[in-house]
Structures are given as structure tokens and as C-alpha cells.
C-alpha positions in Angstrom: 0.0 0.0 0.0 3.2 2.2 0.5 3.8 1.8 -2.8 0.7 3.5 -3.9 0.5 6.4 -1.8 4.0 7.4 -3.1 2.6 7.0 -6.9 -0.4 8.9 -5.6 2.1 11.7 -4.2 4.0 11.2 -7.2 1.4 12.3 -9.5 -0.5 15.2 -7.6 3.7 16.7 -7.1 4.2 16.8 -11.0 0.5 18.0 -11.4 1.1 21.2 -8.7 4.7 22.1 -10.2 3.5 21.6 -13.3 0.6 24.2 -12.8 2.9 26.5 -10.8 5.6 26.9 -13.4 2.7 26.7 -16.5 1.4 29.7 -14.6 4.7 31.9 -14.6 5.2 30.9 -18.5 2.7 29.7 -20.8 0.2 31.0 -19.1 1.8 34.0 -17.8 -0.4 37.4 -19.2 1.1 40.6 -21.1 2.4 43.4 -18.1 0.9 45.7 -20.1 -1.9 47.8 -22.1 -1.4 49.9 -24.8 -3.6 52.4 -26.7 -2.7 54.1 -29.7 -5.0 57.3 -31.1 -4.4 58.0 -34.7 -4.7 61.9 -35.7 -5.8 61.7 -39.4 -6.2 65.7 -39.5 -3.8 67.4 -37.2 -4.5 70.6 -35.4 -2.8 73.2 -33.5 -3.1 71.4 -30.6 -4.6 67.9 -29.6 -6.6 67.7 -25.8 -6.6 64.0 -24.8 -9.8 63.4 -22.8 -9.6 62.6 -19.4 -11.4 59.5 -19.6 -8.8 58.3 -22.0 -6.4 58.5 -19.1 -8.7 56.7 -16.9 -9.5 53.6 -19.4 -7.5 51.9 -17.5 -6.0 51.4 -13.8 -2.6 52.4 -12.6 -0.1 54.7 -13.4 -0.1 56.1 -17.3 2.9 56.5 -19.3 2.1 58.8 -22.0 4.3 58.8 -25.4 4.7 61.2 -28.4 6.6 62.0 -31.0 5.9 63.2 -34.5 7.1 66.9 -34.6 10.6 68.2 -33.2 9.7 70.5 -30.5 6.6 68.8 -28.3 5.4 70.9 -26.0 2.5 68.7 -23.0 0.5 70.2 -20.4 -2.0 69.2 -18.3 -5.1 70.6 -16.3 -8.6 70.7 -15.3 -10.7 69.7 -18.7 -13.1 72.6 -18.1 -10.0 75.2 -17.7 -8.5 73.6 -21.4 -11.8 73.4 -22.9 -12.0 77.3 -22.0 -8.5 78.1 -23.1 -9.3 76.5 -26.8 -12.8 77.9 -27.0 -11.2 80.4 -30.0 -9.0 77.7 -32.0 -9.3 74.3 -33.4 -8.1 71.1 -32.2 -8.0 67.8 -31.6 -10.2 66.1 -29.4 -9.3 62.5 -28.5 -12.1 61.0 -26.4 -13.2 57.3 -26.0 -15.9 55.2 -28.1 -18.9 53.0 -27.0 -16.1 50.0 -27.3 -13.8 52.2 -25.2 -11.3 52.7 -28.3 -9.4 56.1 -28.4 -10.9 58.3 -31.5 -9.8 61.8 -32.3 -11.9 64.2 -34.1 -11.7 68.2 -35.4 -13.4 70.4 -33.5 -13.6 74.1 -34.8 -13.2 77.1 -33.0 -16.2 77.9 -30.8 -15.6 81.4 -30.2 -13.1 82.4 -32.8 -11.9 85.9 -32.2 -9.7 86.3 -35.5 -10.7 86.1 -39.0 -9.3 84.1 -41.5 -6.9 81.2 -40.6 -5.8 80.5 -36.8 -2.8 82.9 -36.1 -1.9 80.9 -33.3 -0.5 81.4 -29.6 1.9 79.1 -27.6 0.4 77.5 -24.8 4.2 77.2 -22.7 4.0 79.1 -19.6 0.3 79.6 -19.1 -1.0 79.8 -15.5 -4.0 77.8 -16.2 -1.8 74.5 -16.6 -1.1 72.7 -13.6 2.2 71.6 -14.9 3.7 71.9 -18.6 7.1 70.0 -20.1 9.0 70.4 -23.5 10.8 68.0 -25.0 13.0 69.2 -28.8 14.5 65.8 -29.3 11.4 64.4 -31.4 9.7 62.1 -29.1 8.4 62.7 -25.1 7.6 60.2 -22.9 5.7 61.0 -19.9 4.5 59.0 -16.3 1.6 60.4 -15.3 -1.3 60.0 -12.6 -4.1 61.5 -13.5 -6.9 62.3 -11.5 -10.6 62.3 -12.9 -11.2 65.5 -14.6 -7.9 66.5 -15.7 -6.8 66.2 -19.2 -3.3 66.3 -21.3 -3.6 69.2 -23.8 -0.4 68.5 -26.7 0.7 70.9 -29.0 4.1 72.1 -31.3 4.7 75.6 -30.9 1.1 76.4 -31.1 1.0 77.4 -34.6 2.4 74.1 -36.7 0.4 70.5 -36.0 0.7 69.2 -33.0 2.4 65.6 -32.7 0.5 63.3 -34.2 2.5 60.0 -32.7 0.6 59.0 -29.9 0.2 56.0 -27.6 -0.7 55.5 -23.6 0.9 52.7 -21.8 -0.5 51.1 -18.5 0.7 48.3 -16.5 -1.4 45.3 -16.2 -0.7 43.0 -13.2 0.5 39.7 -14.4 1.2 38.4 -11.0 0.0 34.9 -9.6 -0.3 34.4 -6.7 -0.7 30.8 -6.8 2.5 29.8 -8.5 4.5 30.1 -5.7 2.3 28.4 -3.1 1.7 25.3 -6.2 5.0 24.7 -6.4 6.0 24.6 -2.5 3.2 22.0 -2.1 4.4 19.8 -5.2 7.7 19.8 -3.6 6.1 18.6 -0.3 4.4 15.8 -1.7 7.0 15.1 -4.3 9.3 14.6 -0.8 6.4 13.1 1.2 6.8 10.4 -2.5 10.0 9.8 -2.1 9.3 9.0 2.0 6.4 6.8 1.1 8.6 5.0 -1.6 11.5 3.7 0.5 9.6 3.2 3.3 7.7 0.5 1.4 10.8 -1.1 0.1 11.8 -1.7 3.7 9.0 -3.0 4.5 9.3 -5.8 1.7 12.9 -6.3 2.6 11.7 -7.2 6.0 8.6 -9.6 5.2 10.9 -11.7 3.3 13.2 -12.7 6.2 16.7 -14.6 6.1 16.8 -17.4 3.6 19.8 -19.5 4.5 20.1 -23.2 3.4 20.1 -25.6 6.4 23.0 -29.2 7.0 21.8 -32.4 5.9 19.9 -34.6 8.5 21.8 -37.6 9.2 20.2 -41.4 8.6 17.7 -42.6 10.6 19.1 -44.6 14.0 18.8 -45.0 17.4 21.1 -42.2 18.0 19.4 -40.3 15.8 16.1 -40.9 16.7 17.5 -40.0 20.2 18.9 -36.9 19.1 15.4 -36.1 17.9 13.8 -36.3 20.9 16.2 -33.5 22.2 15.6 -29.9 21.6 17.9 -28.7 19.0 21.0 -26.7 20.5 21.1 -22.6 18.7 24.7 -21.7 19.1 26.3 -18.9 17.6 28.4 -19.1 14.6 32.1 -19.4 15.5 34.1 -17.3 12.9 36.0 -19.2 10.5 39.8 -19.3 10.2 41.6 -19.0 7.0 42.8 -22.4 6.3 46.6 -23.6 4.9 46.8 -25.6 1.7 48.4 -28.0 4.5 46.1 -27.9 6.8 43.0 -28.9 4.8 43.2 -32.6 4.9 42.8 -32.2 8.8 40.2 -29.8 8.5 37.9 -32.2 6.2 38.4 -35.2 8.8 37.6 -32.8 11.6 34.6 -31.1 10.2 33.6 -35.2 9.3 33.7 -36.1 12.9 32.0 -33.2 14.3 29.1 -33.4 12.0 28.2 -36.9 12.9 28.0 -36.0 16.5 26.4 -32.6 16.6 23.1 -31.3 17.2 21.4 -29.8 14.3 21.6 -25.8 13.9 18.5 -24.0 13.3 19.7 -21.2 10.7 22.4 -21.7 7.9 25.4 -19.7 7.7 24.6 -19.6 4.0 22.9 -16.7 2.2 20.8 -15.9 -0.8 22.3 -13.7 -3.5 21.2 -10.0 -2.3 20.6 -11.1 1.3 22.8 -9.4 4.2 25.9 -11.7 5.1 26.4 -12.9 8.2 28.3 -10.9 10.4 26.6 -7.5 9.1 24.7 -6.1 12.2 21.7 -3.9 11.8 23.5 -0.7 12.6 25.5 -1.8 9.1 22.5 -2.5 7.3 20.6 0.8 8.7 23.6 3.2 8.0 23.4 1.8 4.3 19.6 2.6 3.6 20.0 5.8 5.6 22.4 7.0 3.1 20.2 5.9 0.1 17.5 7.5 1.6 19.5 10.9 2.1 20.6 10.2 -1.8 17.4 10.8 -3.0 15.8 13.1 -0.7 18.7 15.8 -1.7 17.6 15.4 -5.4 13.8 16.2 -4.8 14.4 18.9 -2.5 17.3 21.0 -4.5 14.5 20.5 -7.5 12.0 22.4 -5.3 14.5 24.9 -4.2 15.4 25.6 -7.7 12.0 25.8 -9.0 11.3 28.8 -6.1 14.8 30.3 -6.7 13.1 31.9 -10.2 10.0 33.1 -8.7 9.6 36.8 -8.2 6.9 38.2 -5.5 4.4 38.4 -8.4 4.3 34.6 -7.7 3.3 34.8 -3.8 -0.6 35.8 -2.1 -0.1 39.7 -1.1 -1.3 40.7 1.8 -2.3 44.2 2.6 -1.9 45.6 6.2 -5.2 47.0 7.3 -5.3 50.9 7.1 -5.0 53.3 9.6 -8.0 54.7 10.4 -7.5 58.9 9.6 -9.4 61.4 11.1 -12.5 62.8 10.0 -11.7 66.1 8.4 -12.8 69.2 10.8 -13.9 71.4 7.1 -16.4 69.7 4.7 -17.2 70.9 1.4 -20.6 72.2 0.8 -23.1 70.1 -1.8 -22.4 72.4 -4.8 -18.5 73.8 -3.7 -17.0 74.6 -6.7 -12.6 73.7 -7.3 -10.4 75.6 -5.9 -8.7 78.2 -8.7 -5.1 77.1 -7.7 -3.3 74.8 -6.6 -0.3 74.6 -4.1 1.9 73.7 -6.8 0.4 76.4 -9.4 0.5 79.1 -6.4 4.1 78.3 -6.0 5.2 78.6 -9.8 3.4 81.5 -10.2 4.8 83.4 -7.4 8.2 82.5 -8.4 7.4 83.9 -12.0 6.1 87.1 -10.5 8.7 87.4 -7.8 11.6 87.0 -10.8 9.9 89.4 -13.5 9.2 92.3 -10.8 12.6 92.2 -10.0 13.3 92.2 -13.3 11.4 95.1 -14.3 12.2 97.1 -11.2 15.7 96.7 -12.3 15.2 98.1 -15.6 12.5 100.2 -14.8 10.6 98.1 -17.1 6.6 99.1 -17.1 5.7 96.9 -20.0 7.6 94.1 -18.8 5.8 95.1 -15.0 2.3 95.3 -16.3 2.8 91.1 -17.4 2.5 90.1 -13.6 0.6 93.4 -12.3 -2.3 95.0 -12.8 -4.6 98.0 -11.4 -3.3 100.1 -7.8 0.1 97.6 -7.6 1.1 98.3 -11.5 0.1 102.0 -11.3 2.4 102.3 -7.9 4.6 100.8 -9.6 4.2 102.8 -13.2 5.1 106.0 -10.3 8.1 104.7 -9.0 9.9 104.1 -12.8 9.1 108.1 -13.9 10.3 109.3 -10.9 13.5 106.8 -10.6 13.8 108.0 -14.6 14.8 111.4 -13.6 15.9 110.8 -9.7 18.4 107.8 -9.6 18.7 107.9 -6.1 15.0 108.0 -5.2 13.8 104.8 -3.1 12.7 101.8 -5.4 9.5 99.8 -4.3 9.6 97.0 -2.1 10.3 94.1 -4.0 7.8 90.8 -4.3 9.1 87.8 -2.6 8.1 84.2 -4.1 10.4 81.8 -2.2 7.6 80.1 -0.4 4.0 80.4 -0.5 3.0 80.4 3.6 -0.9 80.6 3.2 -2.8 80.0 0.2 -6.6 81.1 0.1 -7.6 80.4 -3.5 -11.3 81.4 -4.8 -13.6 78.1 -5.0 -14.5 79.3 -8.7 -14.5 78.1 -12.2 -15.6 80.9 -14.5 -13.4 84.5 -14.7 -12.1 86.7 -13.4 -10.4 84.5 -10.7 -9.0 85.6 -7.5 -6.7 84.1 -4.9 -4.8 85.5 -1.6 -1.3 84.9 -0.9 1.2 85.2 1.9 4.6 85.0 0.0 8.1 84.4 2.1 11.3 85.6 0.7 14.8 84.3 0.5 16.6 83.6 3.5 18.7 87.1 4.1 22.3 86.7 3.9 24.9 86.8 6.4 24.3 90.3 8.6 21.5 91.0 6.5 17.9 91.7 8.0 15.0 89.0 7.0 12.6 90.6 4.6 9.3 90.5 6.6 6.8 88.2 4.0 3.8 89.7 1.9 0.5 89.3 1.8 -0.9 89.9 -2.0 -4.1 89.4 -3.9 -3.6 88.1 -7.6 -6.1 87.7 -10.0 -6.8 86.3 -13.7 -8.8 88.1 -16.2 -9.6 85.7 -18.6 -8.1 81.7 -20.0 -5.7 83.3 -22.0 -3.9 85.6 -19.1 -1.2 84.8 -16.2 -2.2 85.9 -12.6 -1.4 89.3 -11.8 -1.1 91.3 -8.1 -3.8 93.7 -8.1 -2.7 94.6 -4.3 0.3 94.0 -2.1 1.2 94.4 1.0 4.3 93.8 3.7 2.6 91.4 6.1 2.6 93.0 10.0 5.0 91.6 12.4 3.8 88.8 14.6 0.2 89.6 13.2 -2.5 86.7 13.8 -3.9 85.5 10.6 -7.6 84.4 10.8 -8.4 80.9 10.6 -8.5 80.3 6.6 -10.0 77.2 4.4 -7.1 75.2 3.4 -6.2 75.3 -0.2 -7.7 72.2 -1.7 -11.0 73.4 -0.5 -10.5 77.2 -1.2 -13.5 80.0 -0.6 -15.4 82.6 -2.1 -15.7 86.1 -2.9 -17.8 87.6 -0.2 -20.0 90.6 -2.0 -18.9 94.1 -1.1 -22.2 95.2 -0.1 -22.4 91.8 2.3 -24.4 93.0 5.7 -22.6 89.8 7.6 -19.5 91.4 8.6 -19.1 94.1 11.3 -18.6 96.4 8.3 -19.3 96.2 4.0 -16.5 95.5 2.5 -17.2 98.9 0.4 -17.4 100.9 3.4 -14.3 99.7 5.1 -12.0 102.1 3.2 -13.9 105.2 4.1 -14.5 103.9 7.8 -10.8 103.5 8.0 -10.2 107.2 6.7 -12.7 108.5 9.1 -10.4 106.7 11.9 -7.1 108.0 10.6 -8.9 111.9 10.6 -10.2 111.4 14.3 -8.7 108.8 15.9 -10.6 107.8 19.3 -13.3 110.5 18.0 -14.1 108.6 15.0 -18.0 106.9 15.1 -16.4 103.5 13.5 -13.2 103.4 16.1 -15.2 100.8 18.2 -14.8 98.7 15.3 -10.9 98.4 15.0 -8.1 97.4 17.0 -7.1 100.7 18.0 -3.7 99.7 20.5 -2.4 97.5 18.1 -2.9 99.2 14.3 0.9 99.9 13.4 0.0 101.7 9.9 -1.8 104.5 11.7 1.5 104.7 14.4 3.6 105.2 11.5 1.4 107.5 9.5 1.2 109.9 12.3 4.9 110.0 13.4 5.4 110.5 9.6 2.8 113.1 8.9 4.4 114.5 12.6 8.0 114.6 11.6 6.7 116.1 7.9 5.1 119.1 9.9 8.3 119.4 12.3 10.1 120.5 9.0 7.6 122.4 7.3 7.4 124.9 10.0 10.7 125.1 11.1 11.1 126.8 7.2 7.6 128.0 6.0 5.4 128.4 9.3 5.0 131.6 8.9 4.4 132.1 4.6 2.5 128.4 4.0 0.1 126.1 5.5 0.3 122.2 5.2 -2.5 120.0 5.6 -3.4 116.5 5.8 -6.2 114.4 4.4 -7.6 111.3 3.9 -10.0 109.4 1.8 -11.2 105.8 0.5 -9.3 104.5 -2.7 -11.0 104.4 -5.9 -10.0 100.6 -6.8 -13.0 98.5 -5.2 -12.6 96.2 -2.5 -11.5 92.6 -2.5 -13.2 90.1 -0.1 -12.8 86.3 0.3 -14.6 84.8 3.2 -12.7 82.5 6.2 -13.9 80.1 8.2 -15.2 82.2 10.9 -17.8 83.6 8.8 -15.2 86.9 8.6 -13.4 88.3 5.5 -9.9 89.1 4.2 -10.4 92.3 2.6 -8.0 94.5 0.5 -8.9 98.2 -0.1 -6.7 101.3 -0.5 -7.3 104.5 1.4 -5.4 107.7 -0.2 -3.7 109.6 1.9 -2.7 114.2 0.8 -0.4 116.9 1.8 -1.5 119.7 0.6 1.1 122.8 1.0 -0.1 126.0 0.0 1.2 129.7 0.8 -0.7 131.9 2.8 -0.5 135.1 0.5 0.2 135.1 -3.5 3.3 136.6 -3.5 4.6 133.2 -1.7 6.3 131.3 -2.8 6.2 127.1 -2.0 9.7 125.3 -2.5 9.6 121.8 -3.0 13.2 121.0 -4.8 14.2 118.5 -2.4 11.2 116.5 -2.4 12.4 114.4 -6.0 9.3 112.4 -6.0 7.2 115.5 -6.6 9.6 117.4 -8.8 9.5 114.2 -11.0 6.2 114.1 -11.4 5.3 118.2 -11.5 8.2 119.0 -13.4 9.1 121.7 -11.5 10.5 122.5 -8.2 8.4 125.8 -6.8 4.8 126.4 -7.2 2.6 130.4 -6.1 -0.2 128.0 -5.7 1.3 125.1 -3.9 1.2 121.6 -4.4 -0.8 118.6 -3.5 0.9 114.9 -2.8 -0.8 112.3 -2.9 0.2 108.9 -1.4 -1.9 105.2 -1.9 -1.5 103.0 0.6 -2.5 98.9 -0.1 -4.0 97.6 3.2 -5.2 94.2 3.9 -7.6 94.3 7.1 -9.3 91.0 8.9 -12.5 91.5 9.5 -14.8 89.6 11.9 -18.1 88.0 11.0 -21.5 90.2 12.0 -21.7 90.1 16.1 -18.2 88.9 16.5 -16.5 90.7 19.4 -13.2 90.8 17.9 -12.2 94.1 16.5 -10.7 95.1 12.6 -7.6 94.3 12.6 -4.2 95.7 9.7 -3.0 92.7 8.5 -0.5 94.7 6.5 -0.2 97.8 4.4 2.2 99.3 1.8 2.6 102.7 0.5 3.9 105.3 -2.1 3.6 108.2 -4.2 1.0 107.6 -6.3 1.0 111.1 -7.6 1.6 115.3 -7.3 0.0 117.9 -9.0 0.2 122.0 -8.1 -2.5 123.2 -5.9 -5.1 125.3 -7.9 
């Protein structure tokens, strides 16, 4: 029966390695998908859906060629849809049978007439990240998420690439293999076992079979010797014998066998049998070793077999996940995506940061008015006449863009688009003095323009920003005529320049942080010291005067999470020097900044300077108790004209 348990084992082993190793090669499946979309009428550019992306699982691997400069971005669909509403293209989607199939779409809005002009698509804001390849081919790992799609293009005027295929990886792995294989080998062993065992077995059953003497004649003596129970003795070892010595040995061995008892085994053996002498530690030692023999054989087979197999060929077993806490914000029902991204926040302020410094350099306007736009480019536009003529006059503070601290993007997908920022700068140099960060608003007209700063702003020292939505949720403009702050964002300007006229006197000074409002501290020392002069030479021939009013540029509001606001206006600030009879004359030569701008350095009728200064204020929700609070301010000559 031994016997056919190790055939059984014999046959299930080569039936389990057999499917193990069948699994890792015949049957072993492709490692990968591939989809190819053929362009039979290139475009400009080519927008590859982003359900084509997501036809399959797992990381995509995108790869073009066709044209020798490829240019690939990628982005929300809606934002790419918007940024090609004027131009044709390409639009590769999927079919019924989920094939890839490209067809021509025509310009939806087409602002030109006549054939597409074209317009490069390389270092739009709108993309949430863009690569170039001019070697003729681009390949690409990406991980799309749903909703974003891959827009491809040349140089935005000649074809777009028209060479394209997506790669994804296809798990081949089994499992199985590796267990199969382990278990063959068992039972392949446990064969082996079962086999020898049974041959011992046999050996045993069949006993010794030596031949016994020849029974001597019937007699008295014999019949006598019958009656007795035969004597066992032990074998006595045998001598070597002398040619001279055999006659004696025959007569002997005559004698004694006519008067011993008769033996009960044979020294004699069968061919194959174990000869006398040989013990069972002998005999043992010798199927031990056989045993050991073939044991090694099936075993360094098994080990062999599992030697090839990679992990693909093992169960994977996933540790449980951590359980993450529930998140303390929830997006409403109908929240629309955040304008910007981290990563988009942080390119763009490097790209403003490096062209302002740029332009400030040069006194560059044109080049200034590609990142800024409205109060911050006309402050700006100021500065460059006046350093034009005075080289020594102060130039603006300059944009930092190391590191976007706080990003408060607007939860919006149509334009204009708006976002808040609070920007670090480079770490100072050895003995120089940390630039303090900024706080900025930036906005986006349309699909086809970068961000610009509409207003910035040197962030307050140790100032307490208000608890903001975090950036992948974002927020929303808050109206300016909204009745659920302490104050409209569109009365905030003029409240504030109602507080800076009467201080403690003012009707809306319950409303601000009064003790800790460092703009107003350093508008009244300045306005102080700017008196001080003035009457030490003119007191008695001029007047000087101060005023105050709300900015023209409207305000900008986006909501945080306490229900308050961020909210950026501008408040103008006058000094307004006029003589006190007409024969006097006002002197203003050493203020460059007004002689730049009036072209002339003494005036009959005086002169008015007026200054714009970019505040950012905090402002609590409708019943709060806190007070306003200055975030941070900026300010500069925004302009001089003579006194009528």
C-alpha cells in the first residue's frame, strides 16, 4: 500500500509544479496595455480626454513623437476646454467600445478672421504643470486624476504631434505559483518518503533465507537426538585455512558433523541477502544513506523551482489601514474647485517674484504690467518716472516668491479669478535683515492671461492671521455690499479714513483694533515729523494740511472660516502745502518724488501729494466681538500735481 501512496504523491507533485511553473510561462499574461490614437487631421493642438487617461488602472505612461519641439500640459478639462474655446483642435475621447478616436473640432468662439494665427500654450498659468521635449519624441509618467486632461501641441502654430500612444501596467502576477509549487515539492518529498519506506517493508517480510546441514540417517542415536531440543549456538568465525592444513580440516569437520546437534539457521545466504556478520546498525547506516541520496535530489528540484519566482508569484497581503481622522472642514453640496493649486501658487509666485525684480531693475513698465495690474502696477508705473529722472529716489519694495506660507484660492470656475497669498522671501544673507513676507491678492482676467497682483502688502510683524479654508478646498468672494461682517467691504475704506482723521473720536473706532494698528503709528509719526520740517522753514508764509479718503479701486473680499473676511482696499492719503498770501512762494526741490512728477520745483499756488497706501484688514463676521484688525499695508507716491 506504500507503494501507492508514493505514486499517488508522485502524480498530484508533477501536477502542482507543473501548474505553478505553467502559470509563470505559458500562461503567464502581457504586463501591459497599450492604446494608440491616430490623428488623421492634425491641429494646433490635440486635448486628450480625461477618460482616456482613466480607461484603465494604474499609473499612465504617455508617449509622443511626430514633430521636433513637443510641447505637453496638463489641467482641469473645463479650464482647457476654455483656453481653446477660440482655436481648433484635436479632441481625443473614447468610443462605446472604449477605443481612443480623435476628431476636429472648430473654434467655438473664434476671435480672428481668416486662418488661426496661433499662440503658444508654454507658460500659461492655467496649466497645472507643462514639459518640452526638442529631441522628437516625449515620454511622460503620469497619474491622472478624474477630470484632468493632457492638452499637446508644437509651438502652437504648426500641427501638434501626431504619434501618440498610452501605456498602463497590467498586473501579471499569480499568486498561486509560488504556493503550487512549494506544495508539489512537499508531496514530491512526502513520495519519495512513502517509496522507500515500502521497500523496507518488503525487505523485512521476506526474512533470512539460508540453506540448512543435511539430517543424518535414521538410527537409534538419531532418533534420540530427535527427541532432544535442538541446540542454537552462535556461529564461531572461521579461520583462514593452509593448503596444509585442509586434509585435517575435512576429517575434523567429518567427525563433528556426525555428533552434533542440528543448527537451526544456515550460515549460507541468498544472493542480495545481508551476510552474516553485518549487524543492523550496518545494514541501517546503508539505507540511511540511500534514503538521504534521493531526498537531496527532490528537494534541490523544489529549491530551484522557487529560486526563479519573483513576489508576483506569492498571495499579497495588505496591512489594514490606519483609520484617519475625519476632516474638521467639509465641502458644501455644490463647492465649486479651488482656482489654484499649491503647486500652481508656488510657480506663479516665483514667475512674478523673478519678472518684478526684473522690471524694477530696468524700470521696465511693460515688462511690470505682465505680472501686475490695477493700484500695484500704477504704484509701480510712479516709481519708474520718478527713478527715470531721480536715480537715487527709493525703489518699491520688491515681491518675494520663495515660499507660498498661506494659500486662500477662490472656490470658482468661471473669470475673473482671484486668490490671496502670503509669500516668504529668501533667506537674508549673512548680517542682513530677514525681509518681513507679503501678503498679496492676484487675479486672472480671462483663460488666456497669467495671474497678476492687483494689491500688495508687507505682512505686520507677529500679526494673527484668521483661521482660513485650506487650499484644496478654497472660498469665495464675499460681495462688497455683504451686511454679515461688522462692516461692507465697500465701506471699510472710508470707515478707516474717518479713523485715521479722528482717531478715538471717529464713530467707527469701536470697530478696530485701535492699540495694536501699526499703519496708523507710522502714518502719524510721519505726517508729525513732515510738519516738524515744514514749519521750522515755512510756518510763517504756507500752511500744510493733511487728508484722507477711500481709494478708488474696489474692495476685495474672500470669506474665512469664521464667517469673517480678508479684505484688500486702498485709502489715499494728501499733503496739501499751499502759501498763505500770492506773492509766496512754496519750494519743494528737495522732495524728487514731486519734482519728478510736477516738473518743476516751486509752485505760487502750492502743491498737493498724494500717497496710496495697499491695506489688507481682517474683518470679523457680523456680532463677533473681535475688533478690525491691519494685517499689513504698503505705501507710495501715487501722484503730485500743483495746488489750484
Amino acid at each position: 500500500m506504500r507503494f501507492v501512496w508514493a505514486v499517488i504523491a508522485f502524480v498530484l507533485a508533477a501536477a502542482l509544479i507543473g501548474a505553478g511553473i505553467a502559470q509563470r510561462t505559458v500562461f503567464l499574461g502581457p504586463d501591459e496595455a497599450t492604446m494608440s490614437v491616430d490623428v488623421s487631421e492634425p491641429q494646433p493642438y490635440t486635448l486628450i480626454d480625461a477618460e482616456v487617461f482613466r480607461a484603465n488602472a494604474g499609473l499612465q505612461t504617455l508617449n509622443v513623437s511626430g514633430t521636433e519641439t513637443i510641447y505637453l500640459a496638463y489641467g482641469r478639462t473645463a479650464d482647457m476646454q476654455a483656453w481653446l474655446a477660440d482655436a481648433p483642435y484635436t479632441h481625443v475621447t473614447l468610443d462605446k467600445s472604449g477605443d481612443a478616436v480623435a476628431e476636429s473640432v472648430a473654434a467655438a468662439e473664434p476671435t480672428y478672421e481668416g486662418a488661426f494665427p496661433g499662440r503658444s500654450p508654454a507658460g500659461a498659468d492655467l496649466w497645472l504643470d507643462e514639459f518640452t521635449s526638442t529631441t522628437g519624441e516625449l515620454s511622460k509618467k503620469l497619474q491622472l486624476p478624474e477630470g484632468v486632461s493632457v492638452l499637446l501641441a508644437s509651438d502652437g502654430v504648426a500641427p501638434a504631434p501626431a504619434d501618440i500612444s498610452i501605456v498602463w501596467p497590467i498586473s501579471n502576477a499569480t499568486p498561486w505559483a509560488g504556493p503550487l509549487i512549494v506544495l508539489g515539492g512537499m508531496l514530491l518529498l512526502l513520495g519519495v518518503i512513502l517509496y522507500f519506506l515500502g521497500v523496507r517493508h518488503v525487505r523485512r517480510s521476506r526474512g533470512p533465507r539460508r540453506k540448512g546441514r543435511a539430517l543424518p540417517p535414521a538410527g537409534p542415536r538419531a532418533l534420540g537426538a530427535g527427541r532432544r531440543r535442538a541446540a542454537v549456538t552462535a556461529p564461531e568465525p572461521q579461520k583462514e585455512l593452509t593448503a596444509g592444513d585442509d586434509a585435517q580440516a575435512s576429517d575434523a569437520d567429518a567427525t563433528a558433523d556426525a555428533d552434533a546437534p542440528v543448527e537451526a539457521d544456515a550460515s549460507t545466504t541468498e544472493p542480495g541477502e545481508t551476510p552474516p556478520g553485518a549487524g543492523p546498525e550496518d545494514s541501517g547506516t546503508a539505507r540511511g544513506g540511500r534514503r538521504a541520496l534521493f531526498a537531496l535530489p527532490a528537494m534541490g528540484l523544489s529549491l530551484a523551482l522557487l529560486t526563479g519566482c519573483s513576489p508576483d508569484a506569492w498571495p499579497q497581503f495588505e496591512a489594514s489601514p490606519t483609520p484617519s481622522p475625519t476632516p474638521t472642514v467639509v465641502a458644501a453640496e455644490n463647492q465649486k474647485a479651488p482656482a489654484l493649486t499649491d503647486a500652481q501658487a508656488a510657480r506663479i509666485a516665483e514667475s512674478i517674484a523673478t519678472t518684478i525684480a526684473e522690471a524694477d531693475a530696468s524700470l521696465d513698465a511693460d515688462l511690470a504690467a505682465t505680472r501686475l495690474s490695477g493700484i500695484a502696477l500704477e504704484m509701480r508705473k510712479v516709481n519708474y518716472t520718478v527713478r527715470g529722472s531721480a536715480a537715487d529716489f527709493p525703489a518699491p519694495v520688491a515681491i518675494p516668491g520663495a515660499s507660498v506660507e498661506i494659500l486662500l484660492p477662490q472656490a470658482f470656475e468661471e473669470w475673473p479669478r482671484s486668490a490671496m497669498m502670503i509669500v516668504e522671501g529668501a533667506e537674508a544673507a549673512e548680517g542682513e535683515t530677514q525681509a518681513p513676507p507679503s501678503i498679496m491678492n492676484i487675479t486672472q482676467a480671462d483663460p488666456w492671461s497669467n495671474y497678476k497682483v492687483t494689491t500688495v502688502a508687507t505682512l505686520e510683524a507677529s500679526v494673527e492671521v484668521p483661521k482660513l479654508a485650506p487650499s484644496w478646498l478654497g472660498s469665495s468672494l464675499v460681495p462688497p455690499d455683504s451686511s454679515f461682517l461688522q462692516i461692507a467691504p465697500d465701506e471699510l475704506a472710508a470707515a478707516y479714513a474717518d479713523v485715521i482723521a479722528l482717531g478715538d473720536k471717529s464713530q467707527y473706532a469701536a470697530l478696530f483694533d485701535m492699540d495694536n494698528d501699526a499703519f496708523r503709528t507710522a502714518l502719524e509719526t510721519a505726517r508729525a515729523e513732515t510738519l516738524a520740517g515744514f514749519n521750522e522753514a515755512a510756518a510763517e508764509t504756507g500752511t500744510m494740511t493733511f487728508e484722507q479718503a477711500a481709494g478708488a479701486e474696489p474692495p476685495i473680499s474672500l470669506a474665512t472660516l469664521d464667517s469673517g473676511a480678508l479684505v484688500a482696499v486702498t485709502v489715499d492719503t494728501r499733503i496739501v502745502t499751499k502759501p498763505k498770501e500770492a506773492d509766496v512762494v512754496i519750494k519743494f526741490g528737495e522732495n524728487k518724488g514731486v519734482v519728478a512728477l510736477v516738473g518743476e520745483e516751486e509752485s505760487t499756488t502750492g502743491v498737493v501729494e498724494t500717497a496710496t497706501n495697499q491695506l489688507f484688514f481682517a474683518v470679523p463676521a457680523q456680532g463677533s466681538t473681535e475688533p478690525i484688525r491691519v494685517l499689513g499695508y504698503s505705501s507710495g507716491l501715487r501722484s503730485a500735481a500743483l495746488a489750484e
